[in-house]
ZADOTI-816160 format. One record per atom (N, C-alpha, C, O, CB): residue number from 1; x, y, z. Coordinates in Angstrom, 1 decimal. Each point is the difference from the previous one (the first is absolute). Last residue first. Glycine has a CB too. Example, Ala and Ser with C-alpha at 12.3 -4.5 7.8 and 13.67 -1.06 7.14 Angstrom:
+-----+--------+--------+--------+
|   n |      u |      v |      w |
+-----+--------+--------+--------+
|   2 |   12.8 |   -2.2 |    7.1 |
|   2 |    0.9 |    1.1 |    0.0 |
|   2 |   -0.8 |    1.1 |    0.8 |
|   2 |    0.5 |    1.1 |    0.1 |
|   2 |    0.7 |   -1.7 |   -2.3 |
|   1 |   -0.9 |   -5.1 |    2.1 |
|   1 |   -0.9 |    1.2 |    0.0 |
|   1 |    0.9 |    1.2 |    0.0 |
|   1 |    1.0 |    0.0 |    0.7 |
|   1 |   -2.9 |   -1.2 |    0.5 |
+-----+--------+--------+--------+
//
This chain:
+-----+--------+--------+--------+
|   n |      u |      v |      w |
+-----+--------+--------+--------+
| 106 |   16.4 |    5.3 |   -2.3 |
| 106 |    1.0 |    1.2 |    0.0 |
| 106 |   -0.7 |    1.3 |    0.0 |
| 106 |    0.6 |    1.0 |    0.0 |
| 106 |    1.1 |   -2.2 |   -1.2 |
| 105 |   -2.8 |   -4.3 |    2.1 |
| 105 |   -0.2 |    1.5 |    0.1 |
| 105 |    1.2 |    0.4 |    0.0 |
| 105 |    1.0 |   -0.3 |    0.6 |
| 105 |   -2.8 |    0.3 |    0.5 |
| 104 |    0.3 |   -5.5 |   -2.8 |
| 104 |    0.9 |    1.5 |    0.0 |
| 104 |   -0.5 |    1.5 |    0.1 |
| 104 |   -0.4 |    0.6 |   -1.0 |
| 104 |    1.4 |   -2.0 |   -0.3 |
| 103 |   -3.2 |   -3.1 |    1.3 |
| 103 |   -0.1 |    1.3 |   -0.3 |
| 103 |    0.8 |    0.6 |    1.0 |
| 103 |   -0.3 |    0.6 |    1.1 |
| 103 |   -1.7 |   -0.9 |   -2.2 |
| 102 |    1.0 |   -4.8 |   -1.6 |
| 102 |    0.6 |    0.6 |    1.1 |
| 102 |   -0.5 |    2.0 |    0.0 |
| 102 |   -0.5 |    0.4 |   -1.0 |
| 102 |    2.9 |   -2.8 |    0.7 |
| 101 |   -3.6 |   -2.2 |   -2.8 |
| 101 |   -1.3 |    1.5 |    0.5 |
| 101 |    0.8 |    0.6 |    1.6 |
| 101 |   -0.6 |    0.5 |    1.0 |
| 101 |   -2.6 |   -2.0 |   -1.9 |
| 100 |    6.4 |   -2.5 |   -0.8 |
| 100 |   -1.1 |    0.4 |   -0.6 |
| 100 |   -1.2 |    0.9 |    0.9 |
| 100 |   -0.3 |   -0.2 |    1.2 |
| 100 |    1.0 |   -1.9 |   -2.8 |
|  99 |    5.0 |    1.2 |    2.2 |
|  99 |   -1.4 |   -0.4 |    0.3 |
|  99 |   -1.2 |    0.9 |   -0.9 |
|  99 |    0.0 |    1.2 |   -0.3 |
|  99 |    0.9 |   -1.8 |    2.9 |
|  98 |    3.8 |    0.7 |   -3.0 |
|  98 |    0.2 |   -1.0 |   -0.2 |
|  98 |   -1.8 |   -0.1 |    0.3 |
|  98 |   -0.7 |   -0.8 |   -0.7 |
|  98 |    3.8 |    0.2 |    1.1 |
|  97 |   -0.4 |    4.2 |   -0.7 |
|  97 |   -1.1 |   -0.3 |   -1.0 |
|  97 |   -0.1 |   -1.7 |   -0.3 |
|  97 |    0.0 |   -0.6 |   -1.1 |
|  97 |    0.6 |    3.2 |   -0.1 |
|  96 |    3.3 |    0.0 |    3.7 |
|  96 |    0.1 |   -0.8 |   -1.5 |
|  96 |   -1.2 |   -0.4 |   -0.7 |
|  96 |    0.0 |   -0.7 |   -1.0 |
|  96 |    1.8 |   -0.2 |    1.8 |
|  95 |   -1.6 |    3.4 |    3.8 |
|  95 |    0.9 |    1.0 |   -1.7 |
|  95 |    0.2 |   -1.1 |   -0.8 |
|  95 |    0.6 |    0.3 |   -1.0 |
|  95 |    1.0 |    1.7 |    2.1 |
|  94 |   -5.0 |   -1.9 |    2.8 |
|  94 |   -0.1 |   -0.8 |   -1.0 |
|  94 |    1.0 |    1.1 |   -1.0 |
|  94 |   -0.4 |    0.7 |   -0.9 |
|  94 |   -2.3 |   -2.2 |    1.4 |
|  93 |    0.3 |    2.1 |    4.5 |
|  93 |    0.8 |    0.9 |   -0.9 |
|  93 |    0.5 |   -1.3 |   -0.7 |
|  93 |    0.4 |   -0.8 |    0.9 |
|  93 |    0.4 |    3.3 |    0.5 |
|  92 |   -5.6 |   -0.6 |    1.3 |
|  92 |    1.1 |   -1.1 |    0.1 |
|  92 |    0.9 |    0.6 |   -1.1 |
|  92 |   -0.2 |    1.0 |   -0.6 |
|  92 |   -1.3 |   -3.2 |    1.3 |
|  91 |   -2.2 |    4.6 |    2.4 |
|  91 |    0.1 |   -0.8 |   -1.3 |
|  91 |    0.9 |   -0.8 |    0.0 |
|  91 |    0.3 |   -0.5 |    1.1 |
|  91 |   -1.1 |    2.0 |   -2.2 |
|  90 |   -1.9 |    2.8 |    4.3 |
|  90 |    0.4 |   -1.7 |   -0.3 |
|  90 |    0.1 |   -0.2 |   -1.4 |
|  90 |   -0.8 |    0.3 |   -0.9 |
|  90 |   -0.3 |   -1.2 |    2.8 |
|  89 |    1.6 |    5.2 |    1.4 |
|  89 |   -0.6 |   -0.4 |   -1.0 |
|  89 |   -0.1 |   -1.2 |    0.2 |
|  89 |    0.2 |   -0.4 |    1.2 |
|  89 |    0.4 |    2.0 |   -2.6 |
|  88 |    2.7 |    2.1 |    3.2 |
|  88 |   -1.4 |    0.0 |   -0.1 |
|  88 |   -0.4 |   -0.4 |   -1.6 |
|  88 |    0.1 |    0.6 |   -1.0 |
|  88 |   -0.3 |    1.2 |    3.1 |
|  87 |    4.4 |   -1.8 |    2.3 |
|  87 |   -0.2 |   -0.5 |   -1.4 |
|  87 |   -1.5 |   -0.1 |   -0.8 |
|  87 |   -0.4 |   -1.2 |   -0.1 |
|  87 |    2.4 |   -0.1 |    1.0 |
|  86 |    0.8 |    3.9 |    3.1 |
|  86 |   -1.2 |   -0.2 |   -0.2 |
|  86 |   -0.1 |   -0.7 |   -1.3 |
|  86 |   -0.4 |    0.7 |   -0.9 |
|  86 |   -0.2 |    1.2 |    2.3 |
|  85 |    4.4 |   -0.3 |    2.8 |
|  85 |   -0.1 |    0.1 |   -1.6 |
|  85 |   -1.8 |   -0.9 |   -0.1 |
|  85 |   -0.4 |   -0.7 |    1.0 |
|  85 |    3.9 |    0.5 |   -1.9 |
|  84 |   -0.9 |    2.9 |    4.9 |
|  84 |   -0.5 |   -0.5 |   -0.2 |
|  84 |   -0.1 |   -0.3 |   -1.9 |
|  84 |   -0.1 |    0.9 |   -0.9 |
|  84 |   -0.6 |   -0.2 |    3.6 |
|  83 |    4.2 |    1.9 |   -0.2 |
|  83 |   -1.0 |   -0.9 |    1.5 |
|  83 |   -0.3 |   -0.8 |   -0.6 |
|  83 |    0.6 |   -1.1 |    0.1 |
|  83 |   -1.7 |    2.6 |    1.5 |
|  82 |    5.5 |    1.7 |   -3.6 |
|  82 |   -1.8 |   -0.8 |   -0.4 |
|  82 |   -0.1 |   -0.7 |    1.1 |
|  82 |    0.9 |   -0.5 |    0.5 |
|  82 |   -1.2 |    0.1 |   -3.1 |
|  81 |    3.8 |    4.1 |    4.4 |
|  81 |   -0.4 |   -0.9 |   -1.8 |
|  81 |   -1.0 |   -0.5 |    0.2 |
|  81 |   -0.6 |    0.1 |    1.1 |
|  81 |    2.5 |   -1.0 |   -2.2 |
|  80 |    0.2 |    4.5 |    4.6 |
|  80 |   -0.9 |    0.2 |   -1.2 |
|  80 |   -0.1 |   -1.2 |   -1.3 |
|  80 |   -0.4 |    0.2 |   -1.2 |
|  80 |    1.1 |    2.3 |    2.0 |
|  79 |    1.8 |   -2.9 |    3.6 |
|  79 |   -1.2 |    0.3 |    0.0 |
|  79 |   -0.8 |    0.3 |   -1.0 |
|  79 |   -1.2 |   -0.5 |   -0.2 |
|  79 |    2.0 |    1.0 |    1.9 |
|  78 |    3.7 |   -1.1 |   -2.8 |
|  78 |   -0.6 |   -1.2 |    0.5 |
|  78 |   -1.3 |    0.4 |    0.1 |
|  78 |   -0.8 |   -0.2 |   -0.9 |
|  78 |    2.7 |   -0.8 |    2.0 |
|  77 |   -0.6 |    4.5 |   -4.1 |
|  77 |    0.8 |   -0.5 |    1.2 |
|  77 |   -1.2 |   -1.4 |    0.7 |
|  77 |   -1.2 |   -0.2 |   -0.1 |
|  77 |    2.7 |    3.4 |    0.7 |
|  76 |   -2.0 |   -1.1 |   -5.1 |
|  76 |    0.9 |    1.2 |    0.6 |
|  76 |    1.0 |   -0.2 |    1.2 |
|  76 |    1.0 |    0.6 |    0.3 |
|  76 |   -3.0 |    0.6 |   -1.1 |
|  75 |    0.2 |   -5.2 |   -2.9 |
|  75 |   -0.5 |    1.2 |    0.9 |
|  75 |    1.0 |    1.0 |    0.3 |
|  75 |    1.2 |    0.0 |   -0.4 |
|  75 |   -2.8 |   -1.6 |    1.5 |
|  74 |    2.7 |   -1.9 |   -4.0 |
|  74 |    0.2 |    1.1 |    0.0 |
|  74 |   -0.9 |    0.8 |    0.5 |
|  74 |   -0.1 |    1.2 |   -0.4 |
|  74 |    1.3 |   -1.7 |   -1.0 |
|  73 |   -1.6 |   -4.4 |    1.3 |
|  73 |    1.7 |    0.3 |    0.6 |
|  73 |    0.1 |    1.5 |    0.1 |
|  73 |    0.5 |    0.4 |    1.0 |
|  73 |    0.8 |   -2.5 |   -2.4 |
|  72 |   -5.8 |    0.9 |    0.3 |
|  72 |    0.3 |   -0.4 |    1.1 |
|  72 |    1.4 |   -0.2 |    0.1 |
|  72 |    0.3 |   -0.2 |    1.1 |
|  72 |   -2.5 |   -0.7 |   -0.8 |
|  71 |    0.8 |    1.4 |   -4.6 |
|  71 |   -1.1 |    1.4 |    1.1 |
|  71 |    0.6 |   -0.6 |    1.5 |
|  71 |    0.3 |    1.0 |    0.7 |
|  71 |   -3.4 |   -0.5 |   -2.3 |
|  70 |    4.6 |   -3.3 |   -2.0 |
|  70 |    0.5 |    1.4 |    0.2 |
|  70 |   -0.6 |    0.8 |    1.3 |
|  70 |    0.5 |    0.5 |    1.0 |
|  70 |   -0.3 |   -0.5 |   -3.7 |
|  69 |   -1.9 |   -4.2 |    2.5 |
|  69 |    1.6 |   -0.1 |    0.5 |
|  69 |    0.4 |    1.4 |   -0.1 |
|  69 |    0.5 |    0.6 |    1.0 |
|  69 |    0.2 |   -2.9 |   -1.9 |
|  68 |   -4.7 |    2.0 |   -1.5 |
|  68 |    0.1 |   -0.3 |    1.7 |
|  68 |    0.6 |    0.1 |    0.6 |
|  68 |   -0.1 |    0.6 |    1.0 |
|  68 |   -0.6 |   -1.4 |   -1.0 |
|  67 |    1.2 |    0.2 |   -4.4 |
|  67 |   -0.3 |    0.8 |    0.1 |
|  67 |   -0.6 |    1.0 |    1.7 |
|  67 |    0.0 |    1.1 |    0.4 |
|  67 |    0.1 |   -2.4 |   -3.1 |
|  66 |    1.0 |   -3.3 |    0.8 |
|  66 |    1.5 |    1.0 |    0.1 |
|  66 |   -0.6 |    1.3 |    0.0 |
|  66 |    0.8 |    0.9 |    0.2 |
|  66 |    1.1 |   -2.2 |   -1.7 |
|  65 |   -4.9 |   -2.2 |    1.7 |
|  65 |    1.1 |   -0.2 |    0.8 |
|  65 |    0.8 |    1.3 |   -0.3 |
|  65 |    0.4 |    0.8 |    0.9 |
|  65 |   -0.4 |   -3.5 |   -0.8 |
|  64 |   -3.0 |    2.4 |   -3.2 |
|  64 |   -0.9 |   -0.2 |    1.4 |
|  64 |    1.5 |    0.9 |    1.0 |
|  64 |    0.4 |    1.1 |    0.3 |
|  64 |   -2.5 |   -4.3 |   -0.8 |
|  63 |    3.5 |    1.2 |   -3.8 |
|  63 |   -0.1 |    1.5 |    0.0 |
|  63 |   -0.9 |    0.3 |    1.3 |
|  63 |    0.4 |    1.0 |    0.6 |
|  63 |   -0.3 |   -0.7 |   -3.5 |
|  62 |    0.6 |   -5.0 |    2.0 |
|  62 |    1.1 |    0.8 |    0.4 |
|  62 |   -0.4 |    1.2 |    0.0 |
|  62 |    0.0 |    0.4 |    1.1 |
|  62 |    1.5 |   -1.7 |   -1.9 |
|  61 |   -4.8 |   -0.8 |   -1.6 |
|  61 |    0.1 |    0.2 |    1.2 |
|  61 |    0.9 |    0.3 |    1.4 |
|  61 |   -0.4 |    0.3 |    1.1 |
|  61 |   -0.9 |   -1.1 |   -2.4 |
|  60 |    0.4 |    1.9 |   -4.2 |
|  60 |    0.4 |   -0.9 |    1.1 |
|  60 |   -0.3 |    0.4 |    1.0 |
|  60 |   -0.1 |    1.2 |    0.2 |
|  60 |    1.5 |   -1.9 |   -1.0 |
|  59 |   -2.8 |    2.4 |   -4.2 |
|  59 |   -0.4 |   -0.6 |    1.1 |
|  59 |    1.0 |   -1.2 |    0.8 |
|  59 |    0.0 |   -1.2 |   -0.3 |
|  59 |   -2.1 |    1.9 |   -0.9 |
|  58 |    3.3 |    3.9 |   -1.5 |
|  58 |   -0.1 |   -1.6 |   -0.5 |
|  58 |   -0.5 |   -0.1 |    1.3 |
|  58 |    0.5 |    0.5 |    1.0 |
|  58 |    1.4 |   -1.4 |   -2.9 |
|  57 |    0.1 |    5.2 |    0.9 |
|  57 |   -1.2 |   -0.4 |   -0.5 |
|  57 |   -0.4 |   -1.4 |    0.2 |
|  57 |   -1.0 |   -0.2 |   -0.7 |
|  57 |    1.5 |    1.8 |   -0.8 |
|  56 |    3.1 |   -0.2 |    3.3 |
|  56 |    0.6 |    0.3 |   -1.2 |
|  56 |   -1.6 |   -0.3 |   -0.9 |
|  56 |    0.0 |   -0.5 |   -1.1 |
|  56 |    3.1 |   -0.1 |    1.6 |
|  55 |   -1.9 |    0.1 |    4.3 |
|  55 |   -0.2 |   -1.1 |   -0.7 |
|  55 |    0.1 |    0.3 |   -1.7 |
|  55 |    0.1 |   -0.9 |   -0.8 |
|  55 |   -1.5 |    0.1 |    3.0 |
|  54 |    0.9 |    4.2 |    1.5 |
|  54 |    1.0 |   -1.0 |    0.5 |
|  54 |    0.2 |   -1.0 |   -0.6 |
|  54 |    1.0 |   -0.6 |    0.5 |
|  54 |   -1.5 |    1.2 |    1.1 |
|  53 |   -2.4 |    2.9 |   -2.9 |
|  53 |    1.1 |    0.5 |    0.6 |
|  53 |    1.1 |   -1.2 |    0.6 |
|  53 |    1.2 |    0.2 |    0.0 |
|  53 |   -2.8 |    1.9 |    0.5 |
|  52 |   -2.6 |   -3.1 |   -2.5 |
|  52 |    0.6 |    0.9 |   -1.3 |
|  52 |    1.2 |    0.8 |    0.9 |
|  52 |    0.7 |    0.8 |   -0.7 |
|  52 |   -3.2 |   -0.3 |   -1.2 |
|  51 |    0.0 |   -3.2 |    4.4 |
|  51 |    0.4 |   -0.9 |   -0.8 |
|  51 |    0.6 |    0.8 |   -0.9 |
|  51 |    1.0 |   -0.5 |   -0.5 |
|  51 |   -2.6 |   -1.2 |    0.9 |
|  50 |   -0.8 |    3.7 |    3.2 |
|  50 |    1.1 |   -0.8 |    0.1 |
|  50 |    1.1 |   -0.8 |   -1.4 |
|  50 |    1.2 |   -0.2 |    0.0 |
|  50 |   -2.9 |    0.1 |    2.2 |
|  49 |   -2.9 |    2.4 |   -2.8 |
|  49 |    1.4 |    0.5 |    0.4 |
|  49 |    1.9 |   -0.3 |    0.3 |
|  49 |    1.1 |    0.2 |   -0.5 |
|  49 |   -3.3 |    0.5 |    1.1 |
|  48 |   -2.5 |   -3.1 |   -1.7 |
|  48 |    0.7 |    0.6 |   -0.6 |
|  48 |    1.8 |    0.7 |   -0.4 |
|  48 |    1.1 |   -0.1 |   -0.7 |
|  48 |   -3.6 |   -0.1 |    1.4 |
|  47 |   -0.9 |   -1.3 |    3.3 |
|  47 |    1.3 |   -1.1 |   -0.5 |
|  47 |    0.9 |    0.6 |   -1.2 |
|  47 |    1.2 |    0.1 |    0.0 |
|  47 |   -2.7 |   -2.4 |    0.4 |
|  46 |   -0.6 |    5.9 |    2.6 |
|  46 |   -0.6 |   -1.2 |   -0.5 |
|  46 |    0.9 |   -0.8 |   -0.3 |
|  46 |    1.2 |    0.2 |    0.2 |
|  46 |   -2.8 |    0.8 |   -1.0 |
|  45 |    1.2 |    2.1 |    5.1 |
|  45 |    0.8 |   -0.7 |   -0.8 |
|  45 |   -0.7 |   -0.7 |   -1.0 |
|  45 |   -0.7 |   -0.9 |    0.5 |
|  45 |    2.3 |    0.8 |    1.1 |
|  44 |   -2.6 |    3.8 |    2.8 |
|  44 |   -0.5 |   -1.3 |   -0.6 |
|  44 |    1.0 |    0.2 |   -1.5 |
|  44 |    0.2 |    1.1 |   -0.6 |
|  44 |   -3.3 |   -1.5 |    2.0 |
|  43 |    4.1 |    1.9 |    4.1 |
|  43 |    0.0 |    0.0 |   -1.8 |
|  43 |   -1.0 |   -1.0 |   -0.6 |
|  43 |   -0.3 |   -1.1 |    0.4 |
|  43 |    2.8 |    1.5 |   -0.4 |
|  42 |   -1.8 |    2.5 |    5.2 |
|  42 |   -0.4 |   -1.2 |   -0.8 |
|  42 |    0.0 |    0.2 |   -1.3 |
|  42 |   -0.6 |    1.0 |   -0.5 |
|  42 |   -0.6 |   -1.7 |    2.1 |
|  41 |    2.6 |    2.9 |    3.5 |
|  41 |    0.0 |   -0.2 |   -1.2 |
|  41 |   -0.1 |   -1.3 |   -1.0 |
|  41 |    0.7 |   -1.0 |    0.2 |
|  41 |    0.2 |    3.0 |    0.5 |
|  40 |   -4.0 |   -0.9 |    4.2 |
|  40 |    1.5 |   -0.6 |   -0.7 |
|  40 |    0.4 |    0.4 |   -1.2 |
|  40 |   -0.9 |   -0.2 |   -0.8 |
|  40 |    0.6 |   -1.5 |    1.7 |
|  39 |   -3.6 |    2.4 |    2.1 |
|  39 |    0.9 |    1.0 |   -0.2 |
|  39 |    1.5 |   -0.4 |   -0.8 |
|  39 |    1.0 |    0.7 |   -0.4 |
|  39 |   -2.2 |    0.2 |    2.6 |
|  38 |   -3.3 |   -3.3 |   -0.3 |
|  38 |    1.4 |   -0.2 |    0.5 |
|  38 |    0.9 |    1.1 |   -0.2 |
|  38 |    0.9 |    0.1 |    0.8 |
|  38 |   -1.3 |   -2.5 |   -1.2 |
|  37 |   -4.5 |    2.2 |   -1.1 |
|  37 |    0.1 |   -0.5 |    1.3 |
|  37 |    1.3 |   -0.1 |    0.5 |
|  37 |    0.1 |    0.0 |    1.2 |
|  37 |   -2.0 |   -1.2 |   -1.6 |
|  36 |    1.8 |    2.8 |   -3.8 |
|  36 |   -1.0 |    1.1 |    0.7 |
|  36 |   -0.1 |   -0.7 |    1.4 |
|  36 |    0.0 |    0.8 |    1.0 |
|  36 |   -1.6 |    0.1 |   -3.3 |
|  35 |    4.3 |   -3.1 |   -1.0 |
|  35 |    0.4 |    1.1 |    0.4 |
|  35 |   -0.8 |    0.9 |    0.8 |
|  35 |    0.5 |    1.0 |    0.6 |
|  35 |    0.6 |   -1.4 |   -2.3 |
|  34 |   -2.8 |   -3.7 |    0.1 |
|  34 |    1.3 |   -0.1 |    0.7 |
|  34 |    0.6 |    1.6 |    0.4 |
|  34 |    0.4 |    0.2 |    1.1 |
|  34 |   -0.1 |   -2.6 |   -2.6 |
|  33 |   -4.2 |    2.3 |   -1.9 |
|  33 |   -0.2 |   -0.6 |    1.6 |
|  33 |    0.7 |    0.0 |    0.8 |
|  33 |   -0.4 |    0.5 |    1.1 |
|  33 |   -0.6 |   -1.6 |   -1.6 |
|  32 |    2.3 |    1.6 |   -3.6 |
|  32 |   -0.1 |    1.7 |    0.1 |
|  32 |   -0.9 |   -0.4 |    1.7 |
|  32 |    0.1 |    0.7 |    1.0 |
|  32 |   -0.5 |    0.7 |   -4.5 |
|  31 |    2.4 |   -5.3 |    1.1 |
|  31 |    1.0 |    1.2 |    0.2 |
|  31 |   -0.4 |    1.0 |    1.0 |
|  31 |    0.5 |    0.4 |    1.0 |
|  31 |    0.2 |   -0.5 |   -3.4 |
|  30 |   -4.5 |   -2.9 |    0.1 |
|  30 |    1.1 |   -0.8 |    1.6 |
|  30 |    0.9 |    1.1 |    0.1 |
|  30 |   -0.2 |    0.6 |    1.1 |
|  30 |    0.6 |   -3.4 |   -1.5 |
|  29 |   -2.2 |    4.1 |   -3.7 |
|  29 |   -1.1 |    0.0 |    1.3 |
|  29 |    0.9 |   -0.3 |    1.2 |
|  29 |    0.5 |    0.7 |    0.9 |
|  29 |   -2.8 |   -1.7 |   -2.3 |
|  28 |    4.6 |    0.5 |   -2.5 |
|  28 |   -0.4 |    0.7 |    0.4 |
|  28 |   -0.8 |    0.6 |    1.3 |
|  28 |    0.4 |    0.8 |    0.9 |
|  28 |    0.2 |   -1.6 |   -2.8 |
|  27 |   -0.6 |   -3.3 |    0.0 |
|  27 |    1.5 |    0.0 |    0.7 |
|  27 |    0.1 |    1.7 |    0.6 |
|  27 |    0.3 |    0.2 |    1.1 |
|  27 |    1.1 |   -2.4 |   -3.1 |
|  26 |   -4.8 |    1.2 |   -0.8 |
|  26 |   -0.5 |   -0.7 |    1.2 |
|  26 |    1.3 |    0.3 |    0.3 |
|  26 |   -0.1 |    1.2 |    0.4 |
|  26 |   -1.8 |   -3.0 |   -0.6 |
|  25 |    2.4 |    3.2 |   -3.6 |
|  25 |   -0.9 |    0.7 |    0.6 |
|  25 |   -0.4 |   -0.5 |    1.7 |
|  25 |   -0.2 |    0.7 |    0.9 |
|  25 |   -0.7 |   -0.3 |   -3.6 |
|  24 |    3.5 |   -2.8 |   -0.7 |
|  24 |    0.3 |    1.6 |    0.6 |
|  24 |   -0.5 |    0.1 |    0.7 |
|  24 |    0.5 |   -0.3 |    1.1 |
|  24 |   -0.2 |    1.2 |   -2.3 |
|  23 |   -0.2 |   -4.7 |   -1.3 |
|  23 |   -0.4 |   -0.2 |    1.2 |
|  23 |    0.4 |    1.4 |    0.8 |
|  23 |    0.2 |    0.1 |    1.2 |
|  23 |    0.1 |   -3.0 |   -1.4 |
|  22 |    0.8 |    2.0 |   -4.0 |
|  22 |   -1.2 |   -0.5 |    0.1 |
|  22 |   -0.9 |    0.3 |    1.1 |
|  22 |   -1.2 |    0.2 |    0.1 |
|  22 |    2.1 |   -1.7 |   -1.4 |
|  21 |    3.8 |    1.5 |    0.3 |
|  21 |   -0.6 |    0.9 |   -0.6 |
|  21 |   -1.6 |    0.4 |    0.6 |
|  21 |   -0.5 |    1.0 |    0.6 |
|  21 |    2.1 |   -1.9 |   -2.7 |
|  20 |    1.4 |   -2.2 |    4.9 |
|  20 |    0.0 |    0.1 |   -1.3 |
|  20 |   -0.6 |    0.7 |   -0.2 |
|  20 |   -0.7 |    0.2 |    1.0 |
|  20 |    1.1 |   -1.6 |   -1.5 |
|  19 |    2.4 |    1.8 |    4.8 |
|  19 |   -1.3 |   -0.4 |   -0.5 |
|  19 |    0.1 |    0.0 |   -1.4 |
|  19 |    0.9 |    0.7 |   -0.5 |
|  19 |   -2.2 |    0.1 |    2.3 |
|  18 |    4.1 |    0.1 |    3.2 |
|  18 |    0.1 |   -0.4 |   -1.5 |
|  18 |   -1.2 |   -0.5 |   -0.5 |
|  18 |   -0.6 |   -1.0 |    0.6 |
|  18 |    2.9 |    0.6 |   -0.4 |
|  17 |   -1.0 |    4.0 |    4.4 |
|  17 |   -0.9 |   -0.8 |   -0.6 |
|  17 |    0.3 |   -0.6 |   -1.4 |
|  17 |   -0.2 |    0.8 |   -0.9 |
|  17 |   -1.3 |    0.5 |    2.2 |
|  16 |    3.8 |    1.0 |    3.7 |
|  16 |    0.4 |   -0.8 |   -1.5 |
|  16 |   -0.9 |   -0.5 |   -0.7 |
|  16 |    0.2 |   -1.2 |   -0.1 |
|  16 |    1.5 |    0.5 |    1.0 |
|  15 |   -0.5 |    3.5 |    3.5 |
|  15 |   -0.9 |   -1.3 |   -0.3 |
|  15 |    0.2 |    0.2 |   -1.5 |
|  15 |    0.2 |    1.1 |   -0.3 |
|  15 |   -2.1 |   -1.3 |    2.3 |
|  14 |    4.7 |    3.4 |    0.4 |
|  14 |    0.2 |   -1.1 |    1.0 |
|  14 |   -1.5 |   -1.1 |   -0.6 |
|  14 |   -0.1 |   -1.0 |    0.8 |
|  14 |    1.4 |    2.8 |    1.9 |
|  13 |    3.0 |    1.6 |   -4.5 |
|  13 |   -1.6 |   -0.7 |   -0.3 |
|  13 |   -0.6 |   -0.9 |    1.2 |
|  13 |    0.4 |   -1.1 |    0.2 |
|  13 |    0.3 |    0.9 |   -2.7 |
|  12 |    3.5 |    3.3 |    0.5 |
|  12 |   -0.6 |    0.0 |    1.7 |
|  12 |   -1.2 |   -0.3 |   -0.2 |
|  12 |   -0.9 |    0.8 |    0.2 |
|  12 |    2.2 |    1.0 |    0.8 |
|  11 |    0.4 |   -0.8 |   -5.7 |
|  11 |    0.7 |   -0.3 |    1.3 |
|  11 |   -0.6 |    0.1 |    1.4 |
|  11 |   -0.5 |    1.1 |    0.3 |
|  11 |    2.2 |   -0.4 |   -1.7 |
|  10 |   -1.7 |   -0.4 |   -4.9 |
|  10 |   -0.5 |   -0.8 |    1.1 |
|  10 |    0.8 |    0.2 |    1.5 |
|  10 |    1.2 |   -0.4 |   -0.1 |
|  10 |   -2.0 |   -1.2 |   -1.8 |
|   9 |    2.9 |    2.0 |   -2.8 |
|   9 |   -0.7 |    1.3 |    0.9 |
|   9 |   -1.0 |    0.0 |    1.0 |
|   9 |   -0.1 |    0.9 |    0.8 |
|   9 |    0.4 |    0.0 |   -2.6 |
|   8 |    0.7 |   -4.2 |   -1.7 |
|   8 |    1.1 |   -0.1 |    0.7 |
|   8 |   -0.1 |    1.3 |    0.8 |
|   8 |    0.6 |   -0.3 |    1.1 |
|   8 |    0.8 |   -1.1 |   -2.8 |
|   7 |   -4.7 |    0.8 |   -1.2 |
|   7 |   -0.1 |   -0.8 |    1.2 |
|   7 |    1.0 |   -0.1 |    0.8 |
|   7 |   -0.1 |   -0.4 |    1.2 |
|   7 |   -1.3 |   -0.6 |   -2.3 |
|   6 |   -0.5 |    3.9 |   -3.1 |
|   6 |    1.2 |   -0.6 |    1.2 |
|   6 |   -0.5 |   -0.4 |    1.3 |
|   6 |   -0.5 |    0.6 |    1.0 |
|   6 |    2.2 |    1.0 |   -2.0 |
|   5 |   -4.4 |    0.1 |   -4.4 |
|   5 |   -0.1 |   -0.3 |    1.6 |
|   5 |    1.9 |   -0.2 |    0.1 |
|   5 |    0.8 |    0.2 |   -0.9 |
|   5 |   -3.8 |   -1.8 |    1.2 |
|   4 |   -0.7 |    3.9 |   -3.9 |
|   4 |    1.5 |   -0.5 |    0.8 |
|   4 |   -0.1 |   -0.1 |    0.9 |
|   4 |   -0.6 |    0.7 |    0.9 |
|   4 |    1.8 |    0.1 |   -1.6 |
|   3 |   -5.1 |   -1.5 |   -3.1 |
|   3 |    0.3 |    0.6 |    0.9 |
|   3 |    1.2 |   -0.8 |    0.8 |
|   3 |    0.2 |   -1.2 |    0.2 |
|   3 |   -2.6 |    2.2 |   -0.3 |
|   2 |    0.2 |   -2.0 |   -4.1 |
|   2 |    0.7 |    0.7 |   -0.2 |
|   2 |    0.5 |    0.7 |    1.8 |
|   2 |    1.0 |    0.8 |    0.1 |
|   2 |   -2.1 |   -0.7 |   -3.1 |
|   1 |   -1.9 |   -4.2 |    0.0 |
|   1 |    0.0 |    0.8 |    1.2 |
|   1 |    1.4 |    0.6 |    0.1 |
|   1 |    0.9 |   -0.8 |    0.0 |
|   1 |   -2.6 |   -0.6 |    1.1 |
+-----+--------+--------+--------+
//
């Protein structure tokens, strides 16, 4: 997959959706709901992403965090940073592969 992104170009977000790949489409859906009853601006974020911008490709979960932190120190102005963040999915996070049939979403 070849498409540019920046995420460091992100600003004045006020809901936040992070999701694995997988789980687009639905995360999707919730966004495009949210915005039509509330009007809010809303991102949806894959982990992907995150991860090849903040983490140098590599699955951590530091990269979550700092990437949040960004979007929310460099709003435009207090009023304008993140309200809400949305962690969409379930799974668990195992970086030493210590548990068996774990599943790791990315």
């Amino acid at each position: 997959m070849s498409l540019k992104q920046n995420l460091h170009n992100l600003k004045d977000i006020d809901y936040l959706i992070v999701t694995p790949s997988s789980l687009l489409q639905a995360a999707t859906k919730l966004a495009d709901h949210r915005y039509q009853v509330d009007g809010i601006n809303i991102k949806v974020i894959t982990l992907n992403q995150i991860y090849e911008e903040f983490s140098s490709g590599k699955q951590d979960i530091v990269a979550i965090r700092n990437f949040v932190k960004y979007i929310y120190d460099n709003a435009s102005s207090e009023d304008n940073r993140i309200k809400y963040l949305c962690l969409f999915g379930d799974t668990s996070y195992d970086y030493k592969d210590r548990i068996s049939n774990n599943n790791n979403m990315d």
